[in-house]
ZADO-1210 file (C-alpha; in nm, 4 decimals, padded with zeros to 6 digits):
<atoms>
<atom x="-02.3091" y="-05.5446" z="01.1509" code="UNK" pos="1"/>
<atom x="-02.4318" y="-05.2826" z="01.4597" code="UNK" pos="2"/>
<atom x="-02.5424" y="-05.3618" z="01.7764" code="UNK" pos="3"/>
<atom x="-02.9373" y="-05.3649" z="01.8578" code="UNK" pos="4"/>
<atom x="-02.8368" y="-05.1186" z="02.1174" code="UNK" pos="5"/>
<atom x="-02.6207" y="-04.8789" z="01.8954" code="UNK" pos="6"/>
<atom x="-02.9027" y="-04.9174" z="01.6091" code="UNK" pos="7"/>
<atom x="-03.2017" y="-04.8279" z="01.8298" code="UNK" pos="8"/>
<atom x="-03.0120" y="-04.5165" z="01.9855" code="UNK" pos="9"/>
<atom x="-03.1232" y="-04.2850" z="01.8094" code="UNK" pos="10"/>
<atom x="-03.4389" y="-04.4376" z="01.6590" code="UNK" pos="11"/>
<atom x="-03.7921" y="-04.2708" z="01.7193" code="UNK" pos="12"/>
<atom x="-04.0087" y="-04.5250" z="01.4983" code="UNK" pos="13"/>
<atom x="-03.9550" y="-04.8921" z="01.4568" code="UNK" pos="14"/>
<atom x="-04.1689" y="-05.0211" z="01.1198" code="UNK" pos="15"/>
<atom x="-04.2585" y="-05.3984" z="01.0829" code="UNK" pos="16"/>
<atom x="-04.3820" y="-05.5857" z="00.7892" code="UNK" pos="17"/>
<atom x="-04.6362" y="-05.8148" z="00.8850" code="UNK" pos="18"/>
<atom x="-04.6677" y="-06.1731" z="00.6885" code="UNK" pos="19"/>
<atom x="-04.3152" y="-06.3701" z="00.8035" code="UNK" pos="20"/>
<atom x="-04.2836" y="-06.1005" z="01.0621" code="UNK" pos="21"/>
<atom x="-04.5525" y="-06.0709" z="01.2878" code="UNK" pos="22"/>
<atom x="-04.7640" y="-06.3580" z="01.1548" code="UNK" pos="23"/>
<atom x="-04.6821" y="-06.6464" z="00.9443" code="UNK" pos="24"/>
<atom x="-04.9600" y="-06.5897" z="00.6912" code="UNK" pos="25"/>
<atom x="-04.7145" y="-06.6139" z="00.4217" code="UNK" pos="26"/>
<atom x="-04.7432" y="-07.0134" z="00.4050" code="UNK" pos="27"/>
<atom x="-05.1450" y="-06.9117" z="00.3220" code="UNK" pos="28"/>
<atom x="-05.0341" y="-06.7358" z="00.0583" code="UNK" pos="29"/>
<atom x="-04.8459" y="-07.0031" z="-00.0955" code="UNK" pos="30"/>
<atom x="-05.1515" y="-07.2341" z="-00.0596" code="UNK" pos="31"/>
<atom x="-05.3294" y="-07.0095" z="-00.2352" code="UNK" pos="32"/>
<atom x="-05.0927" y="-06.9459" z="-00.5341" code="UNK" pos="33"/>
<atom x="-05.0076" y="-07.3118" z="-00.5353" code="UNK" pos="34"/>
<atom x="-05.3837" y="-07.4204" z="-00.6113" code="UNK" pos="35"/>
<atom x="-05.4102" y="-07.1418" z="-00.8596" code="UNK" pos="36"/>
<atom x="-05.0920" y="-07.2835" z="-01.0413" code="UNK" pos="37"/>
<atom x="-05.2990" y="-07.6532" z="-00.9980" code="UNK" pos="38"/>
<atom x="-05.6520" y="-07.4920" z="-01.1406" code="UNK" pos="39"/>
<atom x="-05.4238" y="-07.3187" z="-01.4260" code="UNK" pos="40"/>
<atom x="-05.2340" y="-07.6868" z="-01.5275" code="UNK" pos="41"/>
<atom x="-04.8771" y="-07.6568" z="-01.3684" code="UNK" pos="42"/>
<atom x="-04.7291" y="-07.6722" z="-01.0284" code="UNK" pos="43"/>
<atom x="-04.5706" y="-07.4115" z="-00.8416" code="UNK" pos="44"/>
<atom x="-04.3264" y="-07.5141" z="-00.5708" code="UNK" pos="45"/>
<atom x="-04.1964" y="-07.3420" z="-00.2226" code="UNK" pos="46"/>
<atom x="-03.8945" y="-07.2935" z="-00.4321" code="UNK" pos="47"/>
<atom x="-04.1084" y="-07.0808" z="-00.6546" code="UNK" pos="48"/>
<atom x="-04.2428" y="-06.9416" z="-00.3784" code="UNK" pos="49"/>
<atom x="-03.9532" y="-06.7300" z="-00.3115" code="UNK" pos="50"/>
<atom x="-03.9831" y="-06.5643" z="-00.5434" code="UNK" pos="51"/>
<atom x="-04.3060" y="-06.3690" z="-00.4770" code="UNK" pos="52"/>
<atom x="-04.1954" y="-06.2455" z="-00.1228" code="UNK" pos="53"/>
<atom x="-04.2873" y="-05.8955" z="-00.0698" code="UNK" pos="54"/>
<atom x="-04.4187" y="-05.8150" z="-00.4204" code="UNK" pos="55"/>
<atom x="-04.7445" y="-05.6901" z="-00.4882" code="UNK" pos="56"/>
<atom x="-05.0555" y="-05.9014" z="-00.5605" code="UNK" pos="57"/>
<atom x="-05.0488" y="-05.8087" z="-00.9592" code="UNK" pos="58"/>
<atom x="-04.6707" y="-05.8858" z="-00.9795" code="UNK" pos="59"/>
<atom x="-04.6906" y="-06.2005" z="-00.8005" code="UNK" pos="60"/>
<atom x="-04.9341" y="-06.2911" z="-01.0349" code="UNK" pos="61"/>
<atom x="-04.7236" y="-06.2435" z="-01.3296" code="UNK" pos="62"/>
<atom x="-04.4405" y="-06.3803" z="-01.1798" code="UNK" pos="63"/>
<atom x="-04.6466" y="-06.6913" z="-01.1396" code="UNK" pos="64"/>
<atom x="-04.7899" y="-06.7139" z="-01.5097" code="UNK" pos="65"/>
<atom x="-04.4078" y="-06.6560" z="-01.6465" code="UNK" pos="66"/>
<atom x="-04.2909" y="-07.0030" z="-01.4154" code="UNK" pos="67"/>
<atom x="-04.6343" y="-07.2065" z="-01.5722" code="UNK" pos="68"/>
<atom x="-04.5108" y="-07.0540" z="-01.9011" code="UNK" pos="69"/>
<atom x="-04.8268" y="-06.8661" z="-01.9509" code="UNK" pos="70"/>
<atom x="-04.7947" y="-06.5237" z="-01.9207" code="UNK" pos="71"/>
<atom x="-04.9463" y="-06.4363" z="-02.2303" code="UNK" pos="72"/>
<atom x="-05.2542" y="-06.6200" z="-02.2264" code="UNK" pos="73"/>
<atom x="-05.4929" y="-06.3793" z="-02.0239" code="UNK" pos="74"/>
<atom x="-05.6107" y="-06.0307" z="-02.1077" code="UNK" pos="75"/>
<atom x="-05.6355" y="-05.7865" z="-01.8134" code="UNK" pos="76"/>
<atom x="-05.9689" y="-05.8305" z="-01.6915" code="UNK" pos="77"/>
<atom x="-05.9432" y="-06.2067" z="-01.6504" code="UNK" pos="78"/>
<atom x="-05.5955" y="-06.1417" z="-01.5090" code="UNK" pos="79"/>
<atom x="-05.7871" y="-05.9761" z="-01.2342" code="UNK" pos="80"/>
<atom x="-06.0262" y="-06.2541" z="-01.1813" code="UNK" pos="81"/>
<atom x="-05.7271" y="-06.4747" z="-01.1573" code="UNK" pos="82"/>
<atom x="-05.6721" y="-06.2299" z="-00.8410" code="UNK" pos="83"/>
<atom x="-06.0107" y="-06.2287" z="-00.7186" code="UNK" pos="84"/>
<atom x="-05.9957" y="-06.6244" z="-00.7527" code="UNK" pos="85"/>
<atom x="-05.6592" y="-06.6387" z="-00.5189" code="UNK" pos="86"/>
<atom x="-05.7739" y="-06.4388" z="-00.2758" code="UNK" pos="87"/>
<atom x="-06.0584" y="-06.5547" z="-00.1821" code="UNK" pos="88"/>
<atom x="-05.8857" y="-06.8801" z="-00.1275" code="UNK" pos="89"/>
<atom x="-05.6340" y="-06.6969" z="00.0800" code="UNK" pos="90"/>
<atom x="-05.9279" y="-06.4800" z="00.2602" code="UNK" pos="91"/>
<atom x="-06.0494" y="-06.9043" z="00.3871" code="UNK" pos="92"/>
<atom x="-05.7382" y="-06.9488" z="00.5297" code="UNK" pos="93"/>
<atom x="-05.6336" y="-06.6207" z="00.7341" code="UNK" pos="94"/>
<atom x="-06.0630" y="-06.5649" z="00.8576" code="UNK" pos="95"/>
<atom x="-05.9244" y="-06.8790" z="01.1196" code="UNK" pos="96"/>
<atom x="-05.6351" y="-06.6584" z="01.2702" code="UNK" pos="97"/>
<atom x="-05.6291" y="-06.5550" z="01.6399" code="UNK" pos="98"/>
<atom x="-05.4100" y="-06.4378" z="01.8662" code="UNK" pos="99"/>
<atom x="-05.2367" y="-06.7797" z="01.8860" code="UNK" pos="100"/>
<atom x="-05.0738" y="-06.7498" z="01.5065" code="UNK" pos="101"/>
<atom x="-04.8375" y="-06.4651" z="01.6370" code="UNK" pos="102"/>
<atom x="-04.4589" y="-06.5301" z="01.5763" code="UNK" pos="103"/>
<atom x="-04.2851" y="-06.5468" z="01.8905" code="UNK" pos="104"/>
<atom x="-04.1748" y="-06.2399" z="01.9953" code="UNK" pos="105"/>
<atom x="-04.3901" y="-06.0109" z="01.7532" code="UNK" pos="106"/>
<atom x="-04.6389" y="-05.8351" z="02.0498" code="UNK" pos="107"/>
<atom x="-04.3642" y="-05.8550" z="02.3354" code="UNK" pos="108"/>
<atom x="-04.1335" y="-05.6800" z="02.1021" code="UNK" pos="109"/>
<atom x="-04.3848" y="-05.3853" z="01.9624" code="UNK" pos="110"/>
<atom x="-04.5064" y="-05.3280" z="02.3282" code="UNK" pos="111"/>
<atom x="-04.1349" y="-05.3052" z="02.4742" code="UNK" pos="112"/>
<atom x="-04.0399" y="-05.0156" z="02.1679" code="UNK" pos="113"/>
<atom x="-04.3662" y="-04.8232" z="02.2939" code="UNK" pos="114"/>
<atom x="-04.2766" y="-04.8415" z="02.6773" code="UNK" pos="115"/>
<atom x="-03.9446" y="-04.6894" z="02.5149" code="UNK" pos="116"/>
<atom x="-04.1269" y="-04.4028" z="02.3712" code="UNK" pos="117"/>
<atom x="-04.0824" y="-04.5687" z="02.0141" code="UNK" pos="118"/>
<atom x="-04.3556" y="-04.4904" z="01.7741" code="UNK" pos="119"/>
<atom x="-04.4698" y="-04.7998" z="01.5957" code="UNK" pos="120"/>
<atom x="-04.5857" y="-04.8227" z="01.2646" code="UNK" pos="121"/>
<atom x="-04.6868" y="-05.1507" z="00.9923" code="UNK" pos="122"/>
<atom x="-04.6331" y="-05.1336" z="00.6791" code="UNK" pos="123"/>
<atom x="-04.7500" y="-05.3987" z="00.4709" code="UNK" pos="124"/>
<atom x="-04.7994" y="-05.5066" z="00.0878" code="UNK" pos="125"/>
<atom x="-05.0875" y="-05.6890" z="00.1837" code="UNK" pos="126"/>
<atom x="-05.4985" y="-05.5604" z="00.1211" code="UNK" pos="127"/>
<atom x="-05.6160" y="-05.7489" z="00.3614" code="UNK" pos="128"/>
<atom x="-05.3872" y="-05.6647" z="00.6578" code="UNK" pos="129"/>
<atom x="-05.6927" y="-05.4963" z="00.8177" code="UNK" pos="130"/>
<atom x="-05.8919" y="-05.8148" z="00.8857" code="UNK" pos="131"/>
<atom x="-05.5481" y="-05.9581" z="00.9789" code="UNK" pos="132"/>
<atom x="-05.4611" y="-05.6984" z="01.2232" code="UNK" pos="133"/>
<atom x="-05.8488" y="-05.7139" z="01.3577" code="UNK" pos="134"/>
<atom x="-05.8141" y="-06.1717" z="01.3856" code="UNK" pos="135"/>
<atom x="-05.5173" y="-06.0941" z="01.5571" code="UNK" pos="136"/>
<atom x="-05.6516" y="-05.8587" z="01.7814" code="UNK" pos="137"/>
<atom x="-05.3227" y="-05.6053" z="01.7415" code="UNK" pos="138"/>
<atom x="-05.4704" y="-05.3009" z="01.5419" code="UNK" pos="139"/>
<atom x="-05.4278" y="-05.0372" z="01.8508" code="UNK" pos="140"/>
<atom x="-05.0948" y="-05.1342" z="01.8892" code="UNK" pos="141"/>
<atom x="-04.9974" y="-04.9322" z="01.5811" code="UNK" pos="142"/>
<atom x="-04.9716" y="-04.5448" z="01.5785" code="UNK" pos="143"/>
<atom x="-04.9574" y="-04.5728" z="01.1834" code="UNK" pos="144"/>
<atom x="-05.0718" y="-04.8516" z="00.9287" code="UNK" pos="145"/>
<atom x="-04.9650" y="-04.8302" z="00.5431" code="UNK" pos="146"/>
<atom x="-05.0809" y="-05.1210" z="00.3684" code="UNK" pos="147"/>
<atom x="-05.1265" y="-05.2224" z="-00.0131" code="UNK" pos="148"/>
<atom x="-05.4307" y="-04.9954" z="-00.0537" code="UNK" pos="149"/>
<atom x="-05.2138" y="-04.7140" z="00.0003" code="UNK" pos="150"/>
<atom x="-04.9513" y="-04.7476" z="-00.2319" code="UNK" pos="151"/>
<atom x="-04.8684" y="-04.8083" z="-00.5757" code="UNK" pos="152"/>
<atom x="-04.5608" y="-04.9148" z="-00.6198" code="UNK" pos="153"/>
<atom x="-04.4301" y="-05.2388" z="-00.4750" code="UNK" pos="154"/>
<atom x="-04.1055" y="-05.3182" z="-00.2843" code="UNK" pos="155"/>
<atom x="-03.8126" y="-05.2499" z="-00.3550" code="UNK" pos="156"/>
<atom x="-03.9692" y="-04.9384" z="-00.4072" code="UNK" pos="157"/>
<atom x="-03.9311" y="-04.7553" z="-00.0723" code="UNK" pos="158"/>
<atom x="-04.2429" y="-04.5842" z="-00.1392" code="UNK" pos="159"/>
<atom x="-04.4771" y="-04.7697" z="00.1545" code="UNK" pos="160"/>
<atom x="-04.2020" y="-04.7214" z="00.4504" code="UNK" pos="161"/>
<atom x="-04.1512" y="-04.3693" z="00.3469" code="UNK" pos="162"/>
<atom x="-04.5555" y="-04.2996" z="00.3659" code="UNK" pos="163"/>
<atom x="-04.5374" y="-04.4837" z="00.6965" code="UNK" pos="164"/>
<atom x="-04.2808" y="-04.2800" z="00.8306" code="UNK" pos="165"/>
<atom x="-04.4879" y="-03.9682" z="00.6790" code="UNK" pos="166"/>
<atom x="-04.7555" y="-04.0883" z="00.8767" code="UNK" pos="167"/>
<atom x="-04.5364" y="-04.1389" z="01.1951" code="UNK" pos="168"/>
<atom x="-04.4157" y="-03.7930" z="01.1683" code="UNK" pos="169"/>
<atom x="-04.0571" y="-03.8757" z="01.2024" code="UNK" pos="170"/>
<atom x="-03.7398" y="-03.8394" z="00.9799" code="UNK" pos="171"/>
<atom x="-03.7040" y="-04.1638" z="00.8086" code="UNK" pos="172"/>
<atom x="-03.3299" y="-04.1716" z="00.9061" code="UNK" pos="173"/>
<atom x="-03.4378" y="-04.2204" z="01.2805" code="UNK" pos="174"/>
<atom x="-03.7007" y="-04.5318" z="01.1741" code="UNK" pos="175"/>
<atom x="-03.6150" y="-04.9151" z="01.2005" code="UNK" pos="176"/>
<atom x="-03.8004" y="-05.1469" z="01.0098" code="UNK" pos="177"/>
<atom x="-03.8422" y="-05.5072" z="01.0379" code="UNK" pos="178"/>
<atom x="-03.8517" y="-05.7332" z="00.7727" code="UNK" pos="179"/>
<atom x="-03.8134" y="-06.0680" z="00.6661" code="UNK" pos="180"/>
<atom x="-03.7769" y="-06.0107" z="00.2573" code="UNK" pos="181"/>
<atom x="-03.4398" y="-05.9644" z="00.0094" code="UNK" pos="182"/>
<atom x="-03.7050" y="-05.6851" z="-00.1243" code="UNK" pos="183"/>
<atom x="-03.8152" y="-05.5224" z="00.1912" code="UNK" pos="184"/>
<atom x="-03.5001" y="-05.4417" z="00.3368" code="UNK" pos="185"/>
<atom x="-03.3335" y="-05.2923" z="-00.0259" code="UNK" pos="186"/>
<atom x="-03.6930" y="-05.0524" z="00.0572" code="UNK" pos="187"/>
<atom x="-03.5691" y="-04.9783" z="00.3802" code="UNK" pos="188"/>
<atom x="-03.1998" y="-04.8846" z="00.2784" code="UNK" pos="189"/>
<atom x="-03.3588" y="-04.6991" z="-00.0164" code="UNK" pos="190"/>
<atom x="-03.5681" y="-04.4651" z="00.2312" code="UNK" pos="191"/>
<atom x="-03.2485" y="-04.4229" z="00.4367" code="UNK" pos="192"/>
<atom x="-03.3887" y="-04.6063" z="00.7422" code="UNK" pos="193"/>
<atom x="-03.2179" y="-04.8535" z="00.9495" code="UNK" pos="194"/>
<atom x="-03.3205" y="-05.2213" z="00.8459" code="UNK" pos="195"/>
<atom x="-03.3914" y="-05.5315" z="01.0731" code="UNK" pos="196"/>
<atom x="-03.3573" y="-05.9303" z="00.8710" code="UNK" pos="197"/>
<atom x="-03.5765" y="-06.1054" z="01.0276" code="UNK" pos="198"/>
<atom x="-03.5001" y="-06.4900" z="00.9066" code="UNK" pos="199"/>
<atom x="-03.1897" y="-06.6208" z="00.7312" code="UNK" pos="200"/>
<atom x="-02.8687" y="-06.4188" z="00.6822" code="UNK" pos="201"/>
<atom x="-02.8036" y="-06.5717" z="00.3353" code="UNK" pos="202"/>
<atom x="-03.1226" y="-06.4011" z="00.1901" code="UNK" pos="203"/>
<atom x="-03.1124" y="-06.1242" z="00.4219" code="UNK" pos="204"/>
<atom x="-02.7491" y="-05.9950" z="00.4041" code="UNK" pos="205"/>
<atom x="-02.7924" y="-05.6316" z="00.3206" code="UNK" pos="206"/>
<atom x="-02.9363" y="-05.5568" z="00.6821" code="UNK" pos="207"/>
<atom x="-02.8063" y="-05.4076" z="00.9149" code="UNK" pos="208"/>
<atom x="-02.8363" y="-05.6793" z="01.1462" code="UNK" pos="209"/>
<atom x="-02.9986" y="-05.9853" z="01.0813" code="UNK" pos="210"/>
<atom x="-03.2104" y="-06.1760" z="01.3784" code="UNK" pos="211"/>
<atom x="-03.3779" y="-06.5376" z="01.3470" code="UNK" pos="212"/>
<atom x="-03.6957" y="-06.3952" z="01.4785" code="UNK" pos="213"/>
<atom x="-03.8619" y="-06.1033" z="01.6544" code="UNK" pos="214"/>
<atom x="-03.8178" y="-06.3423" z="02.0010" code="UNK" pos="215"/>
<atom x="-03.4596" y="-06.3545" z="01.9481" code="UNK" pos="216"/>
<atom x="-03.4600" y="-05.9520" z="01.9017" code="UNK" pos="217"/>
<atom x="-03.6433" y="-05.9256" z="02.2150" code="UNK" pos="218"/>
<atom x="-03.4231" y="-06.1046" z="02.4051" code="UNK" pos="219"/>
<atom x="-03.1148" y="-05.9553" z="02.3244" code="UNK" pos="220"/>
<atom x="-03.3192" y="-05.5861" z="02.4409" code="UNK" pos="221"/>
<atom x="-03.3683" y="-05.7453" z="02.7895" code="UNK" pos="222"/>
</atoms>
């Protein structure tokens, strides 16, 4: 493990994730799913839960028919009004969100890497991090937003932090990224960038430093 200070050295874009990073929309998300499981017959626990962490909306969804045992009981099309179903639930949920349902930390941190002359960028797997960003009232204080609209593969791809950093303009070897998924931060290695665990070591071990939240990062910059 590096120091904050040796890892930010050289760095000229820091990259967060958003749900589990910034905001905790990732419990809505598991409401969501967890009613869907309900509507389709079988439950689907936080345990479960785990599982879909970072992964797209399609492969969550699979991932959630294989643990009911049904992944081969819907065609395409009503696959995707499965979708359409979830997210509406989870659209119920995160149209509530203000300013208050920031992590600790999150904005303090992003506007300290700016006064630093840090580019800042999100990149999310989430299609609705617009109206997130907009609830949350934090959209300006990204110079670059990739989210799941953008991109078609999911993480551990590194696609989505390499388009951010495209979008940055800046070598992806001189970006940090923050994120609090096993799946996210195999992305980041993959697109050579420096990568942030935000949450518990034991899941997040392949950072390069691991922090217990973006508060805890920000204190150890002042």
């Amino acid at each position: 493990m590096v120091s904050i200070e040796v890892l930010l050295k050289n760095i000229e874009g820091a990259i967060f994730d958003l749900d589990g990073v910034i905001v905790d929309t990732a419990k809505y998300h598991y409401f969501a799913w967890k009613k869907l499981a309900n509507m389709l017959g079988f439950e689907f626990t936080e345990k479960d839960n785990e599982k879909l962490k970072g992964v797209s909306r399609k492969e969550s969804l699979e991932i959630l028919l294989k643990i009911g045992g049904k992944e081969n009981e819907f065609s395409e099309a009503q696959k995707e009004e499965l979708m359409d179903i979830k997210n509406s639930w989870y659209l119920e949920y995160i149209d509530k969100l203000t300013e208050d349902d920031l992590l600790p930390g999150a904005k303090e941190l992003i506007l300290t890497l700016k006064e630093q002359g840090i580019k800042t960028g999100l990149a999310t797997a989430s299609k609705n991090a617009m109206l997130i960003l907009e609830r949350l009232n934090i959209k300006d204080l990204f110079d670059a937003i990739v989210d799941g609209t953008q991109i078609s593969r999911a993480k551990p791809d590194p696609e989505i932090f390499l388009k951010c950093a495209q979008k940055l303009k800046i070598d992806p070897q001189k970006c940090i990224v923050f994120e609090d998924a096993a799946a996210g931060i195999k992305a980041a290695k993959l697109a050579g960038m420096f990568a942030v665990g935000v949450g518990a070591f034991e899941i997040l071990s392949e950072a390069d430093i691991v922090v217990s939240s973006l508060e805890q990062m920000l204190r150890e910059l002042s």
